[in-house]
N, C-alpha and C positions, 0 to 999 in steps of 0.2 A: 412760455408753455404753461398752459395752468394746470389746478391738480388733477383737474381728472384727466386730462391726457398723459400724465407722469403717471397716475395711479395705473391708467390701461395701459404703458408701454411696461411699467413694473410688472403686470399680470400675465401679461403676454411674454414679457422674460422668463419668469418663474417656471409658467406652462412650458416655455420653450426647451428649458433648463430639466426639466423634471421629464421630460418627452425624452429629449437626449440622453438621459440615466436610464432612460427604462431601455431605449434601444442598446445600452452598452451592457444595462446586465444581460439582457437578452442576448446578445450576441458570446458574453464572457458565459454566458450559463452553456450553448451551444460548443462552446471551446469547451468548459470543463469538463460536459459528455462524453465530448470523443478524448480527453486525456483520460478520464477516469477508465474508458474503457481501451487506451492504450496500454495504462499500467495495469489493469486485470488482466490483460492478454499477457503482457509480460512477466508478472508475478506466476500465473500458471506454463508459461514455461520455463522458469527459473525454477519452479518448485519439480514439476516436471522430472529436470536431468537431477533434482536434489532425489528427489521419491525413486529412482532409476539407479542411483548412484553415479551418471555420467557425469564424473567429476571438471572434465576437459571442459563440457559444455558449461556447466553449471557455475564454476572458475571465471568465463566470457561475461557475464551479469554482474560484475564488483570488481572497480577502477585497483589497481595496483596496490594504493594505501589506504583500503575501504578500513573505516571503524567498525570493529566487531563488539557490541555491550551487551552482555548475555547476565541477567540476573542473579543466575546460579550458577555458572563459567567461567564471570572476567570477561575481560578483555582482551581483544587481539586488533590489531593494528596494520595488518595486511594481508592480502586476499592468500597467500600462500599457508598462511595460519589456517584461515575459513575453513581454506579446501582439505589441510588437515585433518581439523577437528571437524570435520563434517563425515572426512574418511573413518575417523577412529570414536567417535560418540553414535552415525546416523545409519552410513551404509551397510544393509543387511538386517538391520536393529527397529527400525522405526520411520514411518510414515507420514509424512505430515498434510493435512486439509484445513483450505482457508477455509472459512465462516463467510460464506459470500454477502450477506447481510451486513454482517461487520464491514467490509471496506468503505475506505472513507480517502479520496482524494484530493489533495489541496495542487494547485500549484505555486511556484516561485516561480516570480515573473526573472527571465532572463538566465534562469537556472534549471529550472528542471519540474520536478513535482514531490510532493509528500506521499508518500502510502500507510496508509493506519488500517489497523485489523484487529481483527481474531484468527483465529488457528487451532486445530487443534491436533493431537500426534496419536497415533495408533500402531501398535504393535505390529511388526510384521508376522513373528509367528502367533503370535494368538488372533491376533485383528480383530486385537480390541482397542478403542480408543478411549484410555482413561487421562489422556492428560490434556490442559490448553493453557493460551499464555495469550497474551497484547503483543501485538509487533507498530511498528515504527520505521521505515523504512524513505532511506533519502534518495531519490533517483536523480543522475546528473543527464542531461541530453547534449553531448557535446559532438556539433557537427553530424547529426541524426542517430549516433549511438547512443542508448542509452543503456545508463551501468551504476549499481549502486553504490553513494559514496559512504554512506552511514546506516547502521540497521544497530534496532536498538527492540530485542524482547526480553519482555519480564511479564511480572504477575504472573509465572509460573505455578500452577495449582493441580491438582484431582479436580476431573469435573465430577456434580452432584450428581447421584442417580436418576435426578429429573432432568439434568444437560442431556447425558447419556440417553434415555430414554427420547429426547425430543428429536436429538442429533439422528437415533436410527429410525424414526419414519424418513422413507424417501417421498417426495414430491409428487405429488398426483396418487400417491398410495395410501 
């Protein structure tokens, strides 16, 4: 074989090679869409029975030994602590709204997916929302349920008078 047939079977690999990557990010990109927007569905009804207080439902969304890593909280180590401390810090008291822009979905191949955000909490009796924080959230998909195994927020802060302010235009207004 001489070299220019070597050099055009190389080119034509490479192309061939570089063809095959584009069709599988394309297709992993198509995946990641409909995951990204399976765990936003999920996350707004997990937050949902949280903002409701429906603690039963809200208990369903975190595997038995979910890790709880709360920045200014600790640590809890199973879903019956959560539903606890969600009873005795949330219900009645406070509010919580993702930052839809913020989401950010990864997944793990053979496990599940990542959820990253923002959020931010607002008062129930004033309804006002002066606080926000980072969340992290581990979703496991086992045999079509999916349920979180780890949830990790921090950067706990006041938001600026210009978050505030930006956070209350609504959309189209």
């Amino acid at each position: 074989m001489g070299n220019r047939s070597f050099t055009a079977i190389a080119v034509l690999s490479a192309a061939a090679l570089s063809l095959s990557g584009t069709v599988a990010w394309a297709d992993e990109s198509a995946g990641d869409a409909k995951l990204k927007s399976t765990i936003a569905e999920l996350d707004g009804k997990v937050f949902d029975a949280y903002n409701r207080c429906d603690l039963d439902a809200f208990g369903e969304y975190f595997t038995p030994d979910v890790e709880f890593y709360h920045d200014q909280g600790g640590a809890s180590f199973d879903r019956a602590t959560v539903i606890a401390n969600t009873r005795k810090y949330i219900c009645g008291k406070v509010r919580r709204e993702l930052l839809p822009a913020s989401l950010k979905v990864y997944p793990i191949k053979g496990y599940g997916a990542i959820e990253e955000g923002e959020h931010r909490f607002c008062e129930i009796a004033s309804g006002r929302c002066e606080g926000g924080a980072k969340f992290l959230m581990v979703w496991a998909n086992q045999d079509g349920q999916w349920r979180m195994t780890r949830v990790i927020s921090y950067g706990h802060r006041a938001l600026s008078e210009a978050e505030k302010a930006e956070l209350s235009v609504k959309p189209g207004g």
